[in-house]
FIMI-783950 format. One record per residue (C-alpha): x, y, z; residue number from 0; residue in three letters; chain. Coordinates in steps of 0.02 Angstrom, whole numbers, plus 32768, in hexadecimal, padded with zeros to 4 digits. Each point is the difference from the previous one (the first is absolute). Last residue first. Layout:
% residues N
+------+------+------+-----+------+-------+
|   px |   py |   pz |  nr | rest | kette |
+------+------+------+-----+------+-------+
|    X |    Y |    Z | NUM |  ALA |     A |
...
+------+------+------+-----+------+-------+
//
This chain:
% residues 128
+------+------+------+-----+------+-------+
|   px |   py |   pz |  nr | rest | kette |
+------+------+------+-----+------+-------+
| 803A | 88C3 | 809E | 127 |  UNK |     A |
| 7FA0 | 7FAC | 7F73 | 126 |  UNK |     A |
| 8021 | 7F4E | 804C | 125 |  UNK |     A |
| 7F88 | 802B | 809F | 124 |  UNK |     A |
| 7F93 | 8043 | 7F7D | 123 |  UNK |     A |
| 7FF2 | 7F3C | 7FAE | 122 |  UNK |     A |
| 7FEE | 7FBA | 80A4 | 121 |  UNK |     A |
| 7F65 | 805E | 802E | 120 |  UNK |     A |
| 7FC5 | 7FCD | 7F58 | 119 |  UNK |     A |
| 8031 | 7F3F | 8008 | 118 |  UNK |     A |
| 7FAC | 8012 | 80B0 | 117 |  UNK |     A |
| 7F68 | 8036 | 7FDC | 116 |  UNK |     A |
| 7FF7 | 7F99 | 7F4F | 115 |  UNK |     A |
| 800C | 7F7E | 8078 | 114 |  UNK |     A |
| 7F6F | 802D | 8083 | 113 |  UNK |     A |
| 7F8B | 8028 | 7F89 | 112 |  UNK |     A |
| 801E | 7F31 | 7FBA | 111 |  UNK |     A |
| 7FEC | 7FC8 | 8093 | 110 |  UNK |     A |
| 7F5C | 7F92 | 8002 | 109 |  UNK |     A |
| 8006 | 7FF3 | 7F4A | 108 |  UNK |     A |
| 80BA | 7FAF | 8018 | 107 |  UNK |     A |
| 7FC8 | 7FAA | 807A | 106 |  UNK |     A |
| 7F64 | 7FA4 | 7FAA | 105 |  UNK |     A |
| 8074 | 7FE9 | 7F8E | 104 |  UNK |     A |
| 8080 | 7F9A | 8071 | 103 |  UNK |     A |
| 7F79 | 7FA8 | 804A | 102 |  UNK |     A |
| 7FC2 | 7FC6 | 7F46 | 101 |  UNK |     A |
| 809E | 7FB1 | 7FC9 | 100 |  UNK |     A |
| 7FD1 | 7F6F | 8049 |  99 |  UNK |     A |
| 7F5D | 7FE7 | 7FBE |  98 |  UNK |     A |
| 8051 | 8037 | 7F63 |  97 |  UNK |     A |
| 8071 | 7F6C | 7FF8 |  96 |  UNK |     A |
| 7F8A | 7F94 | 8030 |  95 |  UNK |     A |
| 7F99 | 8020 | 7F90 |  94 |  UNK |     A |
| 808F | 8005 | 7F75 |  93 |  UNK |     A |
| 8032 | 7F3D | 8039 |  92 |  UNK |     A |
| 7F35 | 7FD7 | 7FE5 |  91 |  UNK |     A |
| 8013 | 804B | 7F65 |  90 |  UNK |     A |
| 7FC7 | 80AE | 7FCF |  89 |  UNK |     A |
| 7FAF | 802F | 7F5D |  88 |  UNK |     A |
| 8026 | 803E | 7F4E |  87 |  UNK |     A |
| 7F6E | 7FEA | 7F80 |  86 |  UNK |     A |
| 802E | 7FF7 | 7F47 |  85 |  UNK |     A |
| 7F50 | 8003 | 7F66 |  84 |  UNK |     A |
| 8040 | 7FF3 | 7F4C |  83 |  UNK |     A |
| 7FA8 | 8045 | 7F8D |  82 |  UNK |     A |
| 7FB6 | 7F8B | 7FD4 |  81 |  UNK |     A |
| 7FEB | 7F6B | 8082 |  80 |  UNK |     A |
| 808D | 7F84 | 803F |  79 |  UNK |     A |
| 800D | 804C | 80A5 |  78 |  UNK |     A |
| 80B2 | 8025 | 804A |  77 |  UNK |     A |
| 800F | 7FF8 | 80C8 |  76 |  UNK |     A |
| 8099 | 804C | 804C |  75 |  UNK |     A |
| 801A | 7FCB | 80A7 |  74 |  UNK |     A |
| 8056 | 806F | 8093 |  73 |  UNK |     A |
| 807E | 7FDC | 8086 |  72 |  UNK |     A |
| 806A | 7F75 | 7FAC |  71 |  UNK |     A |
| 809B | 8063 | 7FF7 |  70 |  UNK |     A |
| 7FEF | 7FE9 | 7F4C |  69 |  UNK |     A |
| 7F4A | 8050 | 8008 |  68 |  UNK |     A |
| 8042 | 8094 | 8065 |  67 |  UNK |     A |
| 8099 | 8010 | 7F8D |  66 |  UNK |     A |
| 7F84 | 7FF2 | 7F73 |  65 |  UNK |     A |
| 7F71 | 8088 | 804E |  64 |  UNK |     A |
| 80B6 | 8073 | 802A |  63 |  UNK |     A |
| 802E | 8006 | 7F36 |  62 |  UNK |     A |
| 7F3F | 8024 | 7FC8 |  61 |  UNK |     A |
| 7FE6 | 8080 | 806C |  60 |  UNK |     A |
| 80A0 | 8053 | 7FD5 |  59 |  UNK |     A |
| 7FF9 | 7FFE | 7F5F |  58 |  UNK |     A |
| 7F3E | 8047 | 8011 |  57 |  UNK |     A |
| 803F | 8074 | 8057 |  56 |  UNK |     A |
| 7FBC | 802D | 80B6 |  55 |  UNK |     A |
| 7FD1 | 80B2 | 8041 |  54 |  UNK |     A |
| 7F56 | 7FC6 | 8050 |  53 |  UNK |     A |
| 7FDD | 7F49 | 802B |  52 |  UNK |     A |
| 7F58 | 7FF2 | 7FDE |  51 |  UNK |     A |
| 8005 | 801B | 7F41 |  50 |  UNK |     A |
| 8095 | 7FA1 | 7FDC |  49 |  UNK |     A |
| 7FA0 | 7F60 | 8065 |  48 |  UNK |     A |
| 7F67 | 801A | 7F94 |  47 |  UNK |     A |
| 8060 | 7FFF | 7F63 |  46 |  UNK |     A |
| 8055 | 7F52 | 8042 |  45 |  UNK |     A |
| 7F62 | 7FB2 | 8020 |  44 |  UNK |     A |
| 7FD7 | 7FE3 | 80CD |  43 |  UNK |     A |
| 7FCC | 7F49 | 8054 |  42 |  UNK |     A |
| 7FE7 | 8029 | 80C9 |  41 |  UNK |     A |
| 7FEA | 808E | 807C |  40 |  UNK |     A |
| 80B4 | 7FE3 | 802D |  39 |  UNK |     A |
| 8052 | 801A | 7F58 |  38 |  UNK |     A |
| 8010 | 80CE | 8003 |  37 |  UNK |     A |
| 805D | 7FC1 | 80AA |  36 |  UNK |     A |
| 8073 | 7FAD | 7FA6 |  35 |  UNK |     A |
| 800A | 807E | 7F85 |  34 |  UNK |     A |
| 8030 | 806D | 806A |  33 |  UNK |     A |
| 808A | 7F91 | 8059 |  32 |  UNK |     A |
| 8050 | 7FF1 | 7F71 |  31 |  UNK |     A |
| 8001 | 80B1 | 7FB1 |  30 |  UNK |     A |
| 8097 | 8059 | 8056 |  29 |  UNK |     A |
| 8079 | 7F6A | 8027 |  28 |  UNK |     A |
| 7FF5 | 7FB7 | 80BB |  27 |  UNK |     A |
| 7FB2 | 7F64 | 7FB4 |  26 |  UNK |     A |
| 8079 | 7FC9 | 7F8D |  25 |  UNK |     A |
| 80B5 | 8034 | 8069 |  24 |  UNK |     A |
| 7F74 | 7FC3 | 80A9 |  23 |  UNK |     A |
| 8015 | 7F50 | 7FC0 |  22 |  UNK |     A |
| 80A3 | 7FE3 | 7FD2 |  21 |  UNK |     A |
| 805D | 8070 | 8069 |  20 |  UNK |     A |
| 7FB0 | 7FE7 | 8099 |  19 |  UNK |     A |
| 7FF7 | 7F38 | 7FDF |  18 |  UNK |     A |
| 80BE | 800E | 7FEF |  17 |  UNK |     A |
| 801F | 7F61 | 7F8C |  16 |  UNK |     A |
| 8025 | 8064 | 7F6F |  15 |  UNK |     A |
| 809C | 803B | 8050 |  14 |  UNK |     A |
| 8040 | 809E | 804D |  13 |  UNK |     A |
| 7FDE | 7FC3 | 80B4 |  12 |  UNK |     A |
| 7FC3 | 8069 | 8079 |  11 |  UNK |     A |
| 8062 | 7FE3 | 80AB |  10 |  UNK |     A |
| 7F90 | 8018 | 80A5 |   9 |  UNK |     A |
| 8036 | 8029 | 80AD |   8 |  UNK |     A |
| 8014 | 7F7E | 8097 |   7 |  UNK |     A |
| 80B3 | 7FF1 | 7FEB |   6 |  UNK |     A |
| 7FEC | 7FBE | 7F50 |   5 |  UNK |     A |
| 7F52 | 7FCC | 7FBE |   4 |  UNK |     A |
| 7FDA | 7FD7 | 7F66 |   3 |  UNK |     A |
| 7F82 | 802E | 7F62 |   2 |  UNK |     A |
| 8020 | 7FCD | 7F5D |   1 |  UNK |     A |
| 7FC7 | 7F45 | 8018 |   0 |  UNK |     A |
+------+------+------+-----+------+-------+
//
């Protein structure tokens, strides 16, 4: 595993087995966990997903919903039916996944006034 313990203190790996590396490098990007979330409700098309989640390329929509789906956290469906009909939704590894990743969220929308507090009283500190 990526993750030891010397002295009582913890050593990050730089491998591929690092879980914290691995995982949370895919997740902790800027669009992942969106569209996770954008998933939660159930089944979504991929123009419905670009319209929901605001700001997001179509590039870069379609890059993160494979490395989602090759990570195994999201299935894409294809429909034999003209034209052709592809539904994105979570698997039971992505529900999990956001289930987790809800607390920290939930925190984040919880503190979020409190942050950008800080980041600007932090920022004039700098200024001086």
């Amino acid at each position: 595993m990526g993750l030891q313990k010397d002295n009582e203190r913890r050593v990050f790996l730089n491998n591929e087995e690092c879980p914290i590396r691995n995982v949370v490098a895919q997740i902790g990007d800027k669009w992942s966990i969106l569209i996770l979330f954008a998933l939660v409700d159930g089944p979504d098309r991929f123009n419905s997903l670009k319209s929901r989640i605001e700001g997001i390329s179509q590039r870069m929509l379609t890059q993160t919903l494979r490395d989602l789906e090759r990570d195994g956290f999201v299935l894409r469906t294809v429909y034999p039916q003209v034209p052709v009909k592809v539904e994105y939704e979570l698997t039971e590894l992505g529900k999990g996944l956001s289930a987790s990743v809800w607390k920290l969220v939930s925190w984040a929308g919880d503190h979020h006034a409190d942050i950008r507090k800080a980041r600007q009283q932090y920022d004039e500190e700098s200024e001086r």
